[in-house]
GURORO-257429 format. One line per 4 residues: their letters; for each residue x, y, z of C-alpha. Coordinates in steps of 0.02 Angstrom, whole numbers, plus 50000, padded with zeros to 5 digits. Example, Ala and Ser with C-alpha at 12.3 -4.5 7.8 and 13.67 -1.06 7.14 Angstrom:
# GURORO-257429
AS	50615/49775/50390; 50684/49947/50357
***
This chain:
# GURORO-257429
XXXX	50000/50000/50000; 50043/50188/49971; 50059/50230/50149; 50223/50107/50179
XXXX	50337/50203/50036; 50450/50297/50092; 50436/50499/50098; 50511/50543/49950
XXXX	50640/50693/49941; 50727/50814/49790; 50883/50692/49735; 51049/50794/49761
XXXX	51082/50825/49592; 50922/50911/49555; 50927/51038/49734; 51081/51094/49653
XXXX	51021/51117/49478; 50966/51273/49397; 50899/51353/49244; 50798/51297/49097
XXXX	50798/51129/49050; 50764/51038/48877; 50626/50913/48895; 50481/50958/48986
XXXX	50326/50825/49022; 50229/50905/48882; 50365/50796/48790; 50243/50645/48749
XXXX	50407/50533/48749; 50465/50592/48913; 50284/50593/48978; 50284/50406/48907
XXXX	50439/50363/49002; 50401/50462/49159; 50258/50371/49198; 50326/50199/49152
XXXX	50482/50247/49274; 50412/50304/49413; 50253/50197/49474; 50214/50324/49618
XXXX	50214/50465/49510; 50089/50374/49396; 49979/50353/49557; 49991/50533/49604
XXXX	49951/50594/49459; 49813/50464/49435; 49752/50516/49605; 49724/50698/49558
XXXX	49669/50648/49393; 49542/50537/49457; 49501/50612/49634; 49527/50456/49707
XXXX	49648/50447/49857; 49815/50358/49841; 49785/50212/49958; 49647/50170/49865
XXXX	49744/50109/49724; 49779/49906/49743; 49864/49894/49575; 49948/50028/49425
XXXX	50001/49925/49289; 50046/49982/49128; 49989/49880/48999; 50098/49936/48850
XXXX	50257/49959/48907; 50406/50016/48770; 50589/49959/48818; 50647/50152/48843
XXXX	50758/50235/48748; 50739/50123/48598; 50691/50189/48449; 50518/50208/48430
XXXX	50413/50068/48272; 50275/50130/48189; 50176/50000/48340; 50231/50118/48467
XXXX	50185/50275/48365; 50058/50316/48494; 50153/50353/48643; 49995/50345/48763
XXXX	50006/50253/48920; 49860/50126/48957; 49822/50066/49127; 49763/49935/49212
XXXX	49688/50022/49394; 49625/49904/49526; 49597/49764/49369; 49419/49841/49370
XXXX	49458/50012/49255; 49584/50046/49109; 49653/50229/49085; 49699/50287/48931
XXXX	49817/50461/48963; 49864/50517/48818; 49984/50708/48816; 49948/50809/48641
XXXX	50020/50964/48633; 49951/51032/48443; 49797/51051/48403; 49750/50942/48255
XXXX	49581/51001/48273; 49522/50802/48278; 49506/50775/48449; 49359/50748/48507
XXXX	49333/50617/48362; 49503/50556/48401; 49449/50525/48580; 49285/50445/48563
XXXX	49367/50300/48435; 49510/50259/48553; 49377/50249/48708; 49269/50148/48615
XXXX	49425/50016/48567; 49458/50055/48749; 49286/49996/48824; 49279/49860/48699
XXXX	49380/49739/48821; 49278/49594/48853; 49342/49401/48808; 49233/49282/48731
XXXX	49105/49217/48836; 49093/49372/48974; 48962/49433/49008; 48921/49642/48961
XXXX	48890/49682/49139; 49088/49635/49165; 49158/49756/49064; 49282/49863/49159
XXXX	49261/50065/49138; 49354/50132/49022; 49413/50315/49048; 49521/50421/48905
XXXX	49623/50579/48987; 49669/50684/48871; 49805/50803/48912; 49804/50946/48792
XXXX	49912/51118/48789; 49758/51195/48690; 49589/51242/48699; 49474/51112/48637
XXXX	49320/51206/48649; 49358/51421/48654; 49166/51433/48687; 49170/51353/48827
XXXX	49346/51364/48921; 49399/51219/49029; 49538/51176/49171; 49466/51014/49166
XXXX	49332/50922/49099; 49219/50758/49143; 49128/50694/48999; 48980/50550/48996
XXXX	48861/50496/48937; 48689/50572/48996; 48503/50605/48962; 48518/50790/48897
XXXX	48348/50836/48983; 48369/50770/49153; 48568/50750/49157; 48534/50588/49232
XXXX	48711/50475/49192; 48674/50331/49082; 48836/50246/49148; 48986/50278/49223
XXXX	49085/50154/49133; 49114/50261/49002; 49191/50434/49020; 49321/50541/48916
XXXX	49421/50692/49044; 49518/50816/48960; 49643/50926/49054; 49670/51094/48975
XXXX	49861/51156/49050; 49839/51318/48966; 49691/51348/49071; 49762/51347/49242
XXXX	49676/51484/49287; 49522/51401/49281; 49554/51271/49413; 49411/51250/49528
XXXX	49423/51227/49724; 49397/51033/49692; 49529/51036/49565; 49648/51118/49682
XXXX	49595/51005/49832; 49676/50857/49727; 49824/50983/49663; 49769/50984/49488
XXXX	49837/51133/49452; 49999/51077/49516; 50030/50940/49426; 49965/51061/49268
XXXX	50116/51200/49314; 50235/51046/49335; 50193/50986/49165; 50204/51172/49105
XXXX	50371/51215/49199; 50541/51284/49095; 50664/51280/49232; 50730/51186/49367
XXXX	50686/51306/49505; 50491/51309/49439; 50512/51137/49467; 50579/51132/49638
XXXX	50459/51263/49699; 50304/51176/49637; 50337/51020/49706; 50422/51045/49860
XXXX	50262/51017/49969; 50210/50858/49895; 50306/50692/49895; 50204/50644/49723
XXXX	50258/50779/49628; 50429/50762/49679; 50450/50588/49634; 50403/50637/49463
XXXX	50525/50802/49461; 50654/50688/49523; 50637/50557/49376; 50617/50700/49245
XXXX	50800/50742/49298; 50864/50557/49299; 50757/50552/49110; 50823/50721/49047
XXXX	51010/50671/49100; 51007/50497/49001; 51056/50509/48828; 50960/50393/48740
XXXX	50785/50467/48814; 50869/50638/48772; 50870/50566/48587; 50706/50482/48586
XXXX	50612/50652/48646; 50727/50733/48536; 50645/50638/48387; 50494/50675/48432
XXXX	50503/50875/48434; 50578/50850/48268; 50433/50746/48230; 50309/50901/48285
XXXX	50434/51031/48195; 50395/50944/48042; 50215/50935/48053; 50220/51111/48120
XXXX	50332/51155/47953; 50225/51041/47825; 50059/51141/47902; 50157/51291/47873
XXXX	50186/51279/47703; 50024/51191/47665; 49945/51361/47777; 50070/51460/47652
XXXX	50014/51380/47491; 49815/51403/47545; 49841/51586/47561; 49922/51596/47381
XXXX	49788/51508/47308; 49665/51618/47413; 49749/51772/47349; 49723/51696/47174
XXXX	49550/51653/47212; 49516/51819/47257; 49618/51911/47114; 49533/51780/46991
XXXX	49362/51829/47067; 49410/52018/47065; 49464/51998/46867; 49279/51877/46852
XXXX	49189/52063/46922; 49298/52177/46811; 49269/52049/46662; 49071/52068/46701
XXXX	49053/52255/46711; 49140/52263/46543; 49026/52130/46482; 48875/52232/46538
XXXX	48948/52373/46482; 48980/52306/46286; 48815/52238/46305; 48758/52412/46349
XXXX	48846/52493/46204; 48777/52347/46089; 48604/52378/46135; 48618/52570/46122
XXXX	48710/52538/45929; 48577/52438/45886; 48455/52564/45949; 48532/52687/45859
XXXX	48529/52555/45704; 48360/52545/45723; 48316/52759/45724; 48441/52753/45576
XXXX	48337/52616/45480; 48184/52702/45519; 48261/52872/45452; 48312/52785/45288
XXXX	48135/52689/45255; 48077/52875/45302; 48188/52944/45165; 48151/52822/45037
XXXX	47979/52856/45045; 47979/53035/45023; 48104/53003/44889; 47955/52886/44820
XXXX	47806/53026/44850; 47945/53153/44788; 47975/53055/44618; 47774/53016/44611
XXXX	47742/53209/44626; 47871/53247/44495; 47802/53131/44377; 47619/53178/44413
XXXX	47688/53367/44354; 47749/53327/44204; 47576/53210/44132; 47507/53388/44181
X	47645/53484/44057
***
């Protein structure tokens, strides 16, 4: 049980250490290999994730462990960690730092793979809850600004809960702000600023009153000083930097064609006030074709009563 570990305090090496350092939590490799390190930090976090008190967790077992530091296969792709909690709930936490503008999609199809755990011949009622945390550096809804978020299933008129087997959470760590009392009774925001922290004295000073958090600020030192989890995290900024590059140019390449679209479109306006305006000049030519027409049949016959006349004058000679 939780209460017969040992207090834990700062190692050494990280009381003495100062200023920024390069791979934060938001890292989803380091967050991968944080959690897979350091069981108690798992259970902390868990804890304040879950509001559910330390001691009452019997068993944290990761289910898809990576040998870390390896080099990631396109298996392990996905660095979310899934958990096995108590053997009667799997957790899904899952970090995402950009905004691919798919996740609540995203969320719902890994929760339902999630919840879809029974084995042949169980029974429905023995399916264990499945719960997908989400922790995003973004805002998934702006309309409707979150710290954090529990999402279920539920009658939309009475907001009765159809089950609780079923739930997707999303922590928002660029909402801090927005922490609510019960949020900061189970140090939610905490955990959020530790996540969010640049330097080695944020660190220290965030966790220094809990033994939780510093279990995990002590193994994101021992992480960030170990080369090959250095190079693994490494790959997976440059990973981001090239999606954040390839949406750049494709961003880039939209706007060019928008500024076509709207010179073509400004050109299709200019094209159709000249067209109206030829049409314009046609229909007043032919107008005036049509008064000159008239003028000449007008001419013609006087020309024709002018000849009669003359004629008439000379039978008269």
């Amino acid at each position: 049980m939780e209460n017969m570990e040992k207090t834990t305090s700062f190692l050494p090496e990280l009381q003495n250490a100062a200023g920024r350092y390069d791979y934060p939590m938001t890292n989803d490799y380091m967050f991968r290999a944080l959690c897979q390190k350091n069981n108690k930090a798992l259970k902390g976090l868990l804890s304040a994730l879950l509001h559910i008190p330390v001691e009452q967790f019997q068993s944290v077992i990761i289910t898809n462990p990576i040998v870390l530091g390896e080099e990631c296969t396109d298996k392990e792709f996905r660095l979310d960690v899934l958990v096995d909690l108590n053997r009667d709930r799997t957790i899904d936490l899952e970090m995402q730092v950009r905004n691919f503008h798919d996740w609540p999609q995203r969320s719902i199809s890994y929760l339902s793979r999630l919840y879809d755990n029974l084995t042949h011949g169980s029974q429905y009622a023995d399916a264990k809850t499945a719960i997908h945390i989400g922790i995003l550096d973004f805002t998934l809804f702006p309309e409707n600004p979150s710290f954090y978020s529990c999402n279920k299933i539920m009658d939309e008129k009475t907001y009765h809960i159809y089950s609780d087997k079923f739930a997707i959470n999303v922590l928002d760590l660029s909402k801090v702000r927005h922490a609510t009392d019960e949020d900061k009774k189970w140090k939610l925001d905490y955990w959020a600023r530790l996540f969010k922290a640049t330097t080695w004295e944020e660190i220290k000073m965030i966790a220094s009153n809990d033994e939780y958090l510093k279990e995990a600020s002590n193994t994101l030192y021992t992480l960030n000083s170990d080369f090959n989890i250095r190079e693994r995290c490494r790959n997976r900024e440059d990973y981001y930097n090239m999606i954040a590059n390839y949406e750049e140019t494709i961003n880039q390449q939209n706007a060019k064609l928008e500024e076509k679209d709207v010179k073509l479109a400004e050109r299709d306006v200019k094209l159709a006030e000249q067209k109206e305006q030829l049409a314009e000049k046609e229909a007043r030519l032919e107008e005036k074709d049509t008064k000159l027409a008239e003028k000449e049949n007008e001419i013609e016959q006087l020309r024709a009563q002018l000849k009669e006349f003359q004629e008439k004058q000379r039978g008269t000679v």
